[in-house]
C-alpha positions in Angstrom: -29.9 -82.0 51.5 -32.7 -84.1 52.9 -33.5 -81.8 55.8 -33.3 -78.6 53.5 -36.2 -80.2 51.0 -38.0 -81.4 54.1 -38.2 -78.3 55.4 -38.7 -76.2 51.7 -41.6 -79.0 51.0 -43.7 -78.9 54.5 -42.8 -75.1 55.6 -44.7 -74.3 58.9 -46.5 -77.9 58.6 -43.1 -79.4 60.0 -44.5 -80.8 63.0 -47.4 -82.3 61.6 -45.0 -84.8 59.7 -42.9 -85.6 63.2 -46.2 -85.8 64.7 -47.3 -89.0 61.7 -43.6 -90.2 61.7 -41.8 -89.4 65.0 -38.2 -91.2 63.7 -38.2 -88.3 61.6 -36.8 -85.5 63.5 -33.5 -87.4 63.7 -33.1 -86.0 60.2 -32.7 -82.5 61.2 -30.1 -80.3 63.2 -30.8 -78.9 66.4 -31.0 -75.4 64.6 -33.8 -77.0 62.5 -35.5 -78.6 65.2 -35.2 -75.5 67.7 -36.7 -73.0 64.4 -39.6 -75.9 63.1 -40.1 -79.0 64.8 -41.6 -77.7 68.3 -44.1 -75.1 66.7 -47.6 -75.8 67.7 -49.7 -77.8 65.3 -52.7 -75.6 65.7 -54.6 -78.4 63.2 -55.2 -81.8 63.1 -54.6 -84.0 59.8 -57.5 -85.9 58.3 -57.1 -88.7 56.4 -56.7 -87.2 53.4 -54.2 -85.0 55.1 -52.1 -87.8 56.5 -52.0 -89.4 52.6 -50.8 -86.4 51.5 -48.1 -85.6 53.9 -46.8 -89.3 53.7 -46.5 -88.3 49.8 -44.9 -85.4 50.0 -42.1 -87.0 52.5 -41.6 -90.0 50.4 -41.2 -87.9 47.6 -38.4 -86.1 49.1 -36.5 -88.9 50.6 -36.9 -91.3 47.7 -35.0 -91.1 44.4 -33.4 -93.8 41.8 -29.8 -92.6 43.3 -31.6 -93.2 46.5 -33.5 -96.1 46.5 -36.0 -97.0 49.2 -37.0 -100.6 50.1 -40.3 -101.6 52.2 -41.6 -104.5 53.7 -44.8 -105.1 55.4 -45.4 -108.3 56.1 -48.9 -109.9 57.2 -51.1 -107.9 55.1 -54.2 -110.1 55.4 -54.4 -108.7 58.7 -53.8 -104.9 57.2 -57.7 -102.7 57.4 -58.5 -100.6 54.5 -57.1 -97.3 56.1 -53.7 -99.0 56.3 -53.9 -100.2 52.9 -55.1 -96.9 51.9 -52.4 -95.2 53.4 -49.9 -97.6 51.6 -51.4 -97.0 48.2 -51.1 -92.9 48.7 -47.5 -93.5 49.3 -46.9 -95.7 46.1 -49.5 -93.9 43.8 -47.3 -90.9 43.0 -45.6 -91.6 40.7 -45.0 -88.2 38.9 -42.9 -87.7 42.0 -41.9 -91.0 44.4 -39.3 -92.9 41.8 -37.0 -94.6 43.9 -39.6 -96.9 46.4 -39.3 -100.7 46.0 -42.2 -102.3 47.8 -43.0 -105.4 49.2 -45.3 -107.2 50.8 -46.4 -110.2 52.1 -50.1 -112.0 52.4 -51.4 -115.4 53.3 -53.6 -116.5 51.0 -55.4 -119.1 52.7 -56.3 -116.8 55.3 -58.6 -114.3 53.2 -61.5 -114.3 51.7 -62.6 -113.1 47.5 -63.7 -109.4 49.4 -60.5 -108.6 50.9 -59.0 -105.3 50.8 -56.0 -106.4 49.7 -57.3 -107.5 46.3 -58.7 -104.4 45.6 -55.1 -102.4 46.6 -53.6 -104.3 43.6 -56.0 -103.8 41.2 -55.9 -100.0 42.3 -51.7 -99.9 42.4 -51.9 -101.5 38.6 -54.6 -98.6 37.7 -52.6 -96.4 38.5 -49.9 -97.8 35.9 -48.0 -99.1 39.1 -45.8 -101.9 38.0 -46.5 -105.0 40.2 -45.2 -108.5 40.4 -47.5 -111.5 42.0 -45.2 -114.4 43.6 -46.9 -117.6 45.3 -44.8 -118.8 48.0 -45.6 -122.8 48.7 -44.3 -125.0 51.1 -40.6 -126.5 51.2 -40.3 -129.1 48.1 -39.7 -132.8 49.8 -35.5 -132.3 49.1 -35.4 -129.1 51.3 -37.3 -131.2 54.0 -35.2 -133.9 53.9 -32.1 -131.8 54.1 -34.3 -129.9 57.2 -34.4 -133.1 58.8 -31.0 -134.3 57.9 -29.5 -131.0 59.6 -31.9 -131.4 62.3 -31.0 -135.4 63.7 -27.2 -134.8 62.2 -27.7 -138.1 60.0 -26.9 -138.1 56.2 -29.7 -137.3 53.9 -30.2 -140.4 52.7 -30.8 -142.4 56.2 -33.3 -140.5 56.8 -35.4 -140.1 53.5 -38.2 -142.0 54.1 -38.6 -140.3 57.1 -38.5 -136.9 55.4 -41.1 -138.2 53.0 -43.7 -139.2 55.6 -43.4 -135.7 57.3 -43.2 -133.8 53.7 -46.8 -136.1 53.0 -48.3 -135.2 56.4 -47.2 -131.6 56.5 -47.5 -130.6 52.7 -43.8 -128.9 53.7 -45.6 -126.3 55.7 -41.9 -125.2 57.7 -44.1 -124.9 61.4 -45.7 -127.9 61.0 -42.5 -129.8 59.8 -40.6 -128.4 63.0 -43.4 -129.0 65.1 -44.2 -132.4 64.5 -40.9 -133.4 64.4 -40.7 -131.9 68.2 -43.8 -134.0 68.6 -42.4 -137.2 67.8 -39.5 -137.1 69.8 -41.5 -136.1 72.8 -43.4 -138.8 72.1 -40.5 -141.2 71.9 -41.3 -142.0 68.2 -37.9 -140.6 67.3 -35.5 -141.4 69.7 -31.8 -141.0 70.8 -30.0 -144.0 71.1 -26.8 -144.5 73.3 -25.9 -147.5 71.9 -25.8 -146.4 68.6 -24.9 -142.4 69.0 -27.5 -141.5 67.0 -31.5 -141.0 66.2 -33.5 -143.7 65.4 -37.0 -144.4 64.5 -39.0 -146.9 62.8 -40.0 -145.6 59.6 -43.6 -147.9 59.4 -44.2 -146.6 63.0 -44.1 -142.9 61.9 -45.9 -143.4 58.6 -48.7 -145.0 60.8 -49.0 -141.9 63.1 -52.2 -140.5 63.4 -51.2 -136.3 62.6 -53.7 -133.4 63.3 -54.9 -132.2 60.1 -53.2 -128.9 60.5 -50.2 -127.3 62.3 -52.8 -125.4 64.4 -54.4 -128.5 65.5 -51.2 -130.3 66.4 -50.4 -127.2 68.7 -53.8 -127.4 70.0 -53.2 -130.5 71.2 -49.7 -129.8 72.5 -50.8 -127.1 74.7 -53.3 -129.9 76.1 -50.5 -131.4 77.6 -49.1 -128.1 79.8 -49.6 -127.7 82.9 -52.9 -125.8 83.9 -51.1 -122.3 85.2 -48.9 -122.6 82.1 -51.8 -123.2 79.8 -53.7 -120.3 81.6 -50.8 -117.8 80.9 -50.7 -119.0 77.3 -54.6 -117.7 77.2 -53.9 -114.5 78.8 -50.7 -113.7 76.9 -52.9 -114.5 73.7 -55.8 -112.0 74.8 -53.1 -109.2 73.6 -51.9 -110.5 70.2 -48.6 -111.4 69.4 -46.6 -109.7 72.4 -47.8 -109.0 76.0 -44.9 -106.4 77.8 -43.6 -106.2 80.9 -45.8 -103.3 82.1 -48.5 -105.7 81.2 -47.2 -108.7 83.2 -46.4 -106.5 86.1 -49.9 -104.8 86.5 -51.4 -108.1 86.2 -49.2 -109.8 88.7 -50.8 -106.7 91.3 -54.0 -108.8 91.3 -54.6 -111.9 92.8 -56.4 -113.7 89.9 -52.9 -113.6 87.8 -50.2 -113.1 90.7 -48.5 -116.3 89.5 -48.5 -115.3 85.8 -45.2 -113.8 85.8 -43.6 -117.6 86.4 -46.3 -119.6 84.0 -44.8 -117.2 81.5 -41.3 -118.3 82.1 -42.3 -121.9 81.9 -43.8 -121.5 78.6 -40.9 -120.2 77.5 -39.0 -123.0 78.4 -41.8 -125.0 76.4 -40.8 -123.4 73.6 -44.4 -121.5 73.1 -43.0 -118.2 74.1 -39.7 -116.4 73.3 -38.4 -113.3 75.4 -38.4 -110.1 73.7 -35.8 -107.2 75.8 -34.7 -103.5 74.7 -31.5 -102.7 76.0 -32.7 -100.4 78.4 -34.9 -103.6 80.0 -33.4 -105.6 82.9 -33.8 -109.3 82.7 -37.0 -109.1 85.3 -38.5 -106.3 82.9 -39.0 -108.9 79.8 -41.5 -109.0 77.6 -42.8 -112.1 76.2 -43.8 -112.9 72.6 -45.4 -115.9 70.8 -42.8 -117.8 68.6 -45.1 -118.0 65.4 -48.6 -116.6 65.1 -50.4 -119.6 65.0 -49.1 -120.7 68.1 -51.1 -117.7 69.5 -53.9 -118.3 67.6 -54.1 -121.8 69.0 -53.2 -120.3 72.5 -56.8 -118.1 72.1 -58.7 -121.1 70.1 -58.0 -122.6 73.5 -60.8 -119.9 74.6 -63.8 -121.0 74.2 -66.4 -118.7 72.2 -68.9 -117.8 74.7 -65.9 -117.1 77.2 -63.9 -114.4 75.1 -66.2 -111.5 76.7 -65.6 -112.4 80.8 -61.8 -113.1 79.7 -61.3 -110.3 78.4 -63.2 -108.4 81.0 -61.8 -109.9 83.8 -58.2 -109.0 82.2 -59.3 -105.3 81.5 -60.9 -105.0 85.3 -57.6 -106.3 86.6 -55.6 -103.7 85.0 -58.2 -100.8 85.2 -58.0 -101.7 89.0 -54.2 -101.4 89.1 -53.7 -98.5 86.9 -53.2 -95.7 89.7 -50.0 -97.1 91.0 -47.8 -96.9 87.6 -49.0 -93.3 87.4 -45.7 -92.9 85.0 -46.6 -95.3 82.9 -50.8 -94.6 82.6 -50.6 -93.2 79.1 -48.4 -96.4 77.9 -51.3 -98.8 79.2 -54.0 -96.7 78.6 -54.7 -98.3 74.9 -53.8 -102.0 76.5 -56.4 -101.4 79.3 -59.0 -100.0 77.4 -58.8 -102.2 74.6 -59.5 -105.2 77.4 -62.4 -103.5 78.7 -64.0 -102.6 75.0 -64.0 -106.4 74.6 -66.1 -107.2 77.3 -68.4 -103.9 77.7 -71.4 -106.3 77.3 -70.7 -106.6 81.3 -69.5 -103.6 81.6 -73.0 -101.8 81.0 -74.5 -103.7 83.5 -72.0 -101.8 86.1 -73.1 -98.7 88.3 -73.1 -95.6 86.5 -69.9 -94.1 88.0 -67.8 -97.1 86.9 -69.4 -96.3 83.4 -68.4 -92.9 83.5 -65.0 -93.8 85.1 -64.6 -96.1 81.8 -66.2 -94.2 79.5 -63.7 -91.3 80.6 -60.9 -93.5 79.6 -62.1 -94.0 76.5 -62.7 -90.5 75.8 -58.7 -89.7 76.7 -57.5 -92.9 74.4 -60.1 -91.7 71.6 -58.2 -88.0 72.1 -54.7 -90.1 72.0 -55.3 -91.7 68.7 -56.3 -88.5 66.8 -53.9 -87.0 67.9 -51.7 -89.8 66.4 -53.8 -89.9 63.1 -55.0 -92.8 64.1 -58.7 -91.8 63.4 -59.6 -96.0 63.2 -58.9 -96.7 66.7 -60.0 -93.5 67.8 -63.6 -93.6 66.3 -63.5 -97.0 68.0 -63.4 -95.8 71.2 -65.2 -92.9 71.6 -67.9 -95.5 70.4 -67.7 -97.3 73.0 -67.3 -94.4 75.2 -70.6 -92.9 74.4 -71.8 -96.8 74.7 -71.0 -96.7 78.4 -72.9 -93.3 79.0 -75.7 -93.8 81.4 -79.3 -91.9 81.1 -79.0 -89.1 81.9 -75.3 -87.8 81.3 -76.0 -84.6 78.8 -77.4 -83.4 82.5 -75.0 -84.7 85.3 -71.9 -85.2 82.9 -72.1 -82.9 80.1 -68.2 -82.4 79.6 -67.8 -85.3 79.0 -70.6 -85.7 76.6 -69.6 -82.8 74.5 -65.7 -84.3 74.3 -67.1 -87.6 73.5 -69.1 -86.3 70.5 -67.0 -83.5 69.5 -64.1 -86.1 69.3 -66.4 -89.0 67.5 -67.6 -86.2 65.1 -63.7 -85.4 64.0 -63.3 -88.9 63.8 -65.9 -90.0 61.8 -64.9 -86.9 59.0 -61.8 -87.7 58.9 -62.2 -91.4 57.9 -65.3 -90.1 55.5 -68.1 -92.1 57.5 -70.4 -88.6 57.3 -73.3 -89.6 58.4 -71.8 -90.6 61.9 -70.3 -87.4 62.1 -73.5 -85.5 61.4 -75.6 -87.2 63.9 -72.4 -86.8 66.7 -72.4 -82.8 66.1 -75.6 -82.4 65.6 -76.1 -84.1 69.2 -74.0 -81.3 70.4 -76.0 -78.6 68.5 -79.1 -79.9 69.9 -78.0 -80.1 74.1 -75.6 -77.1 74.3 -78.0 -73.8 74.3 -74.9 -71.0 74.3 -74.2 -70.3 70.8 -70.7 -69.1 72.2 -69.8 -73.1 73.4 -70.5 -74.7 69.7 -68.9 -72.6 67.7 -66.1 -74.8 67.3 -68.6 -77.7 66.9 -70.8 -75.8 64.1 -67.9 -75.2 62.3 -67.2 -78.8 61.7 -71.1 -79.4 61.2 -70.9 -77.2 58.2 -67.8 -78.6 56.7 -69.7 -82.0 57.1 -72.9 -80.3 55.3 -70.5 -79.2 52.3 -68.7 -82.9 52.5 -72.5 -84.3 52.2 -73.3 -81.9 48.8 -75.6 -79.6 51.2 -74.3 -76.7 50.4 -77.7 -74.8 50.8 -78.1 -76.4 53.9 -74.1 -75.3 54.8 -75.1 -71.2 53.6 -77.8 -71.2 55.6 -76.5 -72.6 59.0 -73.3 -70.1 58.4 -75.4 -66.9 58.0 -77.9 -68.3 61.3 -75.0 -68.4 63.4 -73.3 -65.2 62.0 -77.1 -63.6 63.1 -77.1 -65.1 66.2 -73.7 -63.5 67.1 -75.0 -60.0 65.9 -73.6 -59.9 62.0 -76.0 -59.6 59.3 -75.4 -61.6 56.0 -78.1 -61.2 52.9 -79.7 -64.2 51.6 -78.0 -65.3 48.6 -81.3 -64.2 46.6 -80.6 -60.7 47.5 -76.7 -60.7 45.9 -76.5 -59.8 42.4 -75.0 -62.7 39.9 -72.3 -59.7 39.0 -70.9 -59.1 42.2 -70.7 -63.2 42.7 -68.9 -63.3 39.4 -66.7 -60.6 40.6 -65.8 -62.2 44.0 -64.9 -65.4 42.3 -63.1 -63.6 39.4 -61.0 -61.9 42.3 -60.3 -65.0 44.1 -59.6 -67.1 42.0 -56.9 -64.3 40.6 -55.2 -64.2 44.0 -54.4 -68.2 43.5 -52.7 -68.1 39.9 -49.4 -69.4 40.2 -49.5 -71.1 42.9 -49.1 -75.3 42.3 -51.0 -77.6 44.7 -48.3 -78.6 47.5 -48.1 -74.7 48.1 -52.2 -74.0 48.4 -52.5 -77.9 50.6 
């Protein structure tokens, strides 16, 4: 039922919506995916596009009999294009009825301007039901029973214990879990032989002098590591919450990090790190992940400011340099890689030309990756940076590569609505390429721009240049009578009746 609708609803545009959601062709039968699913997706989606077609699938695969639950957690990190994205698949409600969605936000961690304020107010605009929840920390009887469960003593032995923790911590669960490690370690709580069981002096803990915060107290934790350890905890934290196994492996290849494969290990023993393994991985194929995100943000914090940019370029050389030897696995680094390098192309620019062009070539194939993933953020990202790294000269000695750079930025930019970036990028092209026959493609995105910006004048006129310059006459809109306009636009617009908007999109 779900794969007939699927199909009735996106027709020929089947691939574009296993292209956005690639889980999706498990729906249909190999008949299906033999007759729609490989067809050539002669167009790429905008944004616009991409909302759509996420609305149109929920639509079908939601219904009250069939109710859907999400959960994104971690929106303060979320960017308004993923936000926007969510609100186009909630916002229907004329069609989407059986979507329960949730999601979760730290407070503390946003400012009075964040996106994510103004998603609500839009979802409750839209008449969208919504329910606000505040989620403190654990009252003082859940810690106590937390701590009771933790040194296997009855609740009551250890209450006053609980309550100097609860006082300290404000029952933030981390900071509860983490202090408590720090106190044994630090022999404040101890095991006793003698008495088969924890002890502690209750005065002696109250007296402690705690970081003010969880991510202090890690801060100071990781002080204690040993320095390779501490130096994989950096590097591991200059990739966000995971660094894989390709990662580690490529970065073993080079002398600078050959010993970070084993730091990695020992801070998983420390408890900093915890091993994260598909089933297809074998135990020396691991990737690693950080056990709470604060304990990689103090893993970065141990960074210091004016160092993020050789770190990170240091880490993205390292790779870059080792990329040619996991020729199966390029692709799958290629965003990790160049993402490294971005970060530290303050150096970069200071580099020989060809290493510019080498990187700037990179970022020109990631920029094409992304699109072609609807991912028009990352992409217009870097094909910035791309055309960052492009030394004097390059519309002469490197003009391929010019013209994919700013054809690409100029897709990019009109698909996330940032127009004026897109004009300047084609018109860039318009203005080095001197065969008409080579910008066609190109003009026709400058004069979808034009119409986007209100120029529709300016639009007309660029079409009927072109169309002279390739040997077809069109009169000047002075010279067509108002009838026969009213008469074109009587016609069209009669070949459209009937047909609802899903059908003309």
């Amino acid at each position: 039922e779900i794969q007939d609708e699927l199909i009735r609803v996106f027709g020929i545009n089947l691939p574009k919506l296993v292209r956005i959601l690639p889980n999706a062709k498990d729906i249909f039968s190999t008949q299906a995916s033999t007759l729609h699913l490989y067809r050539k997706v002669d167009s790429e989606l905008t944004f616009k596009g991409l909302c759509f077609a996420i609305q149109c699938f929920m639509s079908v695969i939601s219904a009250k009999s069939r109710p859907i639950m999400i959960f994104l957690d971690d929106l303060q990190w979320a960017d308004n294009m993923a936000l926007g994205l969510i609100h186009a698949a909630l916002s229907d409600a004329s069609k989407i009825t059986g979507i329960f969605f949730v999601g979760g936000y730290r407070n503390n961690e946003i400012q009075e301007d964040h996106a994510i304020f103004s998603f609500i107010d839009n979802l409750e605009s839209y008449q969208i039901g919504t329910t606000k929840l505040d989620l403190d920390g654990m009252e003082e009887q859940d810690v106590n029973m937390m701590i009771s469960d933790a040194l296997a003593v009855f609740p009551r032995n250890c209450r006053a214990l609980s309550s100097a923790l609860f006082q300290k911590t404000r029952g933030n669960p981390l900071f509860v879990i983490e202090l408590l490690e720090s106190l044994v370690k630090r022999k404040i709580i101890q095991y006793s032989l003698r008495k088969r069981r924890w002890v502690w002096d209750d005065a002696e803990v109250s007296g402690e002098e705690i970081a003010e915060n969880v991510l202090h107290l890690l801060t100071t934790k990781m002080t204690a590591l040993p320095p390779g350890t501490l130096e994989a905890l950096k590097v591991a934290s200059c990739f966000g919450s995971q660094i894989s196994h390709l990662t580690v492996e490529l970065l073993c290849k080079s002398p600078c990090y050959e010993g970070l494969k084993v730091a990695l290990d020992e801070a998983i023993q420390e408890g900093f790190l915890e091993r994260v393994r598909s089933s297809e991985q074998t135990f020396d194929m691991t990737s690693a992940k950080f056990r709470h995100d604060k304990i990689r943000e103090a893993a970065y914090g141990r960074i210091g400011a004016n160092e993020r940019v050789r770190y990170h370029h240091d880490i993205g050389m390292a790779l870059y340099s080792n990329i040619p030897g996991f020729d199966a696995d390029a692709n799958v680094m290629l965003f990790t890689t160049v993402g490294q390098l971005n970060r530290g192309i303050s150096l970069i620019l200071e580099y020989p030309s060809e290493m510019r062009i080498s990187i700037a070539e990179m970022n020109c194939k990631a920029g094409m990756k992304a699109i072609e993933c609807s991912n028009f953020e990352s992409a217009y990202k870097y094909l910035k940076a791309g055309i960052m790294l492009l030394p004097d000269g390059s519309w002469n000695y490197h003009q391929t590569l010019c013209v994919e750079l700013y054809s690409l930025l100029s897709r990019a930019a009109y698909a996330l609505g940032i127009l004026d970036d897109a004009f300047q990028a084609s018109k860039m092209i318009i203005e080095n390429i001197k065969m008409i026959e080579d910008k066609l493609d190109i003009y026709t995105l400058y004069i979808k721009i034009l119409f986007a910006q209100d120029d529709a004048v300016k639009a007309f006129n660029t079409c009927r240049w072109v169309l002279r310059r390739l040997g077809e006459n069109v009169p000047p809109p002075e010279v067509v009578e108002d009838i026969e306009v009213h008469a074109t636009v009587k016609t069209t617009y009669s070949m459209y009746i009937g047909f609802s908007t899903p059908e003309l999109l």
